[in-house]
PAZALO-159214 format. One line per 2 residues: their letters; for each residue x, y, z of C-alpha. Coordinates in nm, 4 decimals. Layout:
N
A> X:Y:Z ~ ... .
***
This chain:
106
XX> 13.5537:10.6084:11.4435 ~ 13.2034:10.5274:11.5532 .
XX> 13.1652:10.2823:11.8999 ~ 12.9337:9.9984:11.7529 .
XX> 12.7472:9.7473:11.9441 ~ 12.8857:9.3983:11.9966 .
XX> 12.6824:9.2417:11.6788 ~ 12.7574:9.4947:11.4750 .
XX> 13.1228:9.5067:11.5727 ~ 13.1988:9.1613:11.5198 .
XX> 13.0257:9.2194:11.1279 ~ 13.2183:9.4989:11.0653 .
XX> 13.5732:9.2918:11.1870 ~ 13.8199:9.4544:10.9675 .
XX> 13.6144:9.6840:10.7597 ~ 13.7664:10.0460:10.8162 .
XX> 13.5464:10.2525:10.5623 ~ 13.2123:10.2902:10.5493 .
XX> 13.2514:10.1278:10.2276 ~ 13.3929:9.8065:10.3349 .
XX> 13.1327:9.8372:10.6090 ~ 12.8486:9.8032:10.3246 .
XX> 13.0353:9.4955:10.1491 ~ 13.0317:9.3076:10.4790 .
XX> 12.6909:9.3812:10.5151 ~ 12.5991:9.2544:10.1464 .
XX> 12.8161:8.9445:10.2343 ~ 12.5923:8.8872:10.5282 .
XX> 12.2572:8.9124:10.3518 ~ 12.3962:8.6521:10.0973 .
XX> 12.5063:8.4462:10.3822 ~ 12.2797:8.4751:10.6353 .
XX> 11.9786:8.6477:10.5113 ~ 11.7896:8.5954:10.8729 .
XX> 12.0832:8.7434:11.0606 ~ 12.1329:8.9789:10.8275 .
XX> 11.7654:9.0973:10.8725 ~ 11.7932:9.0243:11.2078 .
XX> 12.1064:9.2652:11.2739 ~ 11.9256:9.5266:11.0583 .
XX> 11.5804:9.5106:11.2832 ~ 11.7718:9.5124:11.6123 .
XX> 12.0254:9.7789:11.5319 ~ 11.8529:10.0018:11.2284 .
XX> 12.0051:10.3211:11.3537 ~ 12.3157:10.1773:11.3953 .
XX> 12.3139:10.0224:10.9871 ~ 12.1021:10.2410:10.8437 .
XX> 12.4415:10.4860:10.7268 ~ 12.5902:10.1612:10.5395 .
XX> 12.2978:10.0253:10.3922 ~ 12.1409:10.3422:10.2634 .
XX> 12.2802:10.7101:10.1757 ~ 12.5338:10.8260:10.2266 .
XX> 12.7251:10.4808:10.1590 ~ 12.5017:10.3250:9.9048 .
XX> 12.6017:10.6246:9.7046 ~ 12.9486:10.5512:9.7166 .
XX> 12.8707:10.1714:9.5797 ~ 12.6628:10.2910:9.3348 .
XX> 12.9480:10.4935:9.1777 ~ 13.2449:10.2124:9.2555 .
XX> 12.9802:9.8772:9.1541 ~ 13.1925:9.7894:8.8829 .
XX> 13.5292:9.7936:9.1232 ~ 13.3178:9.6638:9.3893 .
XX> 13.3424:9.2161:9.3993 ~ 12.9450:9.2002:9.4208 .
XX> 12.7559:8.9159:9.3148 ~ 12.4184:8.9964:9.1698 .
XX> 12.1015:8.8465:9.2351 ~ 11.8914:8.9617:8.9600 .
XX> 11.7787:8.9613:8.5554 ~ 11.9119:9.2682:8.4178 .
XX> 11.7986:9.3629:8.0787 ~ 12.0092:9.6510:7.8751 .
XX> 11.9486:9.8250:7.5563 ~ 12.2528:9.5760:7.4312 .
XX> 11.9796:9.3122:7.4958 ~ 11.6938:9.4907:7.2378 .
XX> 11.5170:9.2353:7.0471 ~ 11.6378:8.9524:7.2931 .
XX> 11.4620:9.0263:7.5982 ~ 11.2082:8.7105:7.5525 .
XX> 11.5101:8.4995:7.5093 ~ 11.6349:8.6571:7.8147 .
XX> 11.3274:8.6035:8.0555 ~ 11.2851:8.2510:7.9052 .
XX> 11.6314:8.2152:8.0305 ~ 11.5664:8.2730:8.3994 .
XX> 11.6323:7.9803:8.6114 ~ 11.2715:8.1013:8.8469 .
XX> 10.9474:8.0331:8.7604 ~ 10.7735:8.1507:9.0446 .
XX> 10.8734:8.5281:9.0305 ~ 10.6641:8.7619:9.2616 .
XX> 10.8285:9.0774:9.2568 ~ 10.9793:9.2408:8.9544 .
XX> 11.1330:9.6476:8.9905 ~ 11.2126:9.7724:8.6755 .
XX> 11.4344:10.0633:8.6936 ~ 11.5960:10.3312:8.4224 .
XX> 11.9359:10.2785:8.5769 ~ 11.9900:10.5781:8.7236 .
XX> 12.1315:10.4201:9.0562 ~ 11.9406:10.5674:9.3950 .
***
């Protein structure tokens, strides 16, 4: 098992796979999104594994096991001929970034 600094260590309480190691790292950016950026500027190399591949990989494949909450609009081919209805739908007004993507995880 890797030695992690204190921060990190005291995130990570508990979480023995690298995948449990990503959840409490999602739970902290819904949290705390300045710690969470915080932790991430101050101890990239350290994060990078659970936030990116090879881990992200892993959640891509187990998302619908995985007890995430989402924080975006996501539009299907189920939704095809509703997608106005959908947008109009959306609680924000003041969107400033929108990545579409075909779905194909990373």
């Amino acid at each position: 098992m890797a030695k992690h600094s204190e921060a990190v260590a005291g995130v990570f309480a508990g979480a023995e796979k690298d995948i449990d190691k990503y959840m409490a790292l999602r739970g902290l950016r819904v949290r705390d999104p300045d710690a969470y950026y915080r932790l991430l500027t101050k101890h990239t190399e350290e994060i990078l594994p659970y936030v990116y591949t090879p881990t992200v990989g892993e959640a891509c494949q187990k998302y619908s096991n995985l007890n995430v909450q989402t924080t975006g609009l996501y539009i299907s081919l189920n939704d095809r001929g509703r997608v106005l209805e959908k947008l109009r739908q959306w609680p924000h007004q003041d969107v400033t970034t929108i990545v579409a993507t075909d779905g194909e995880r990373i």
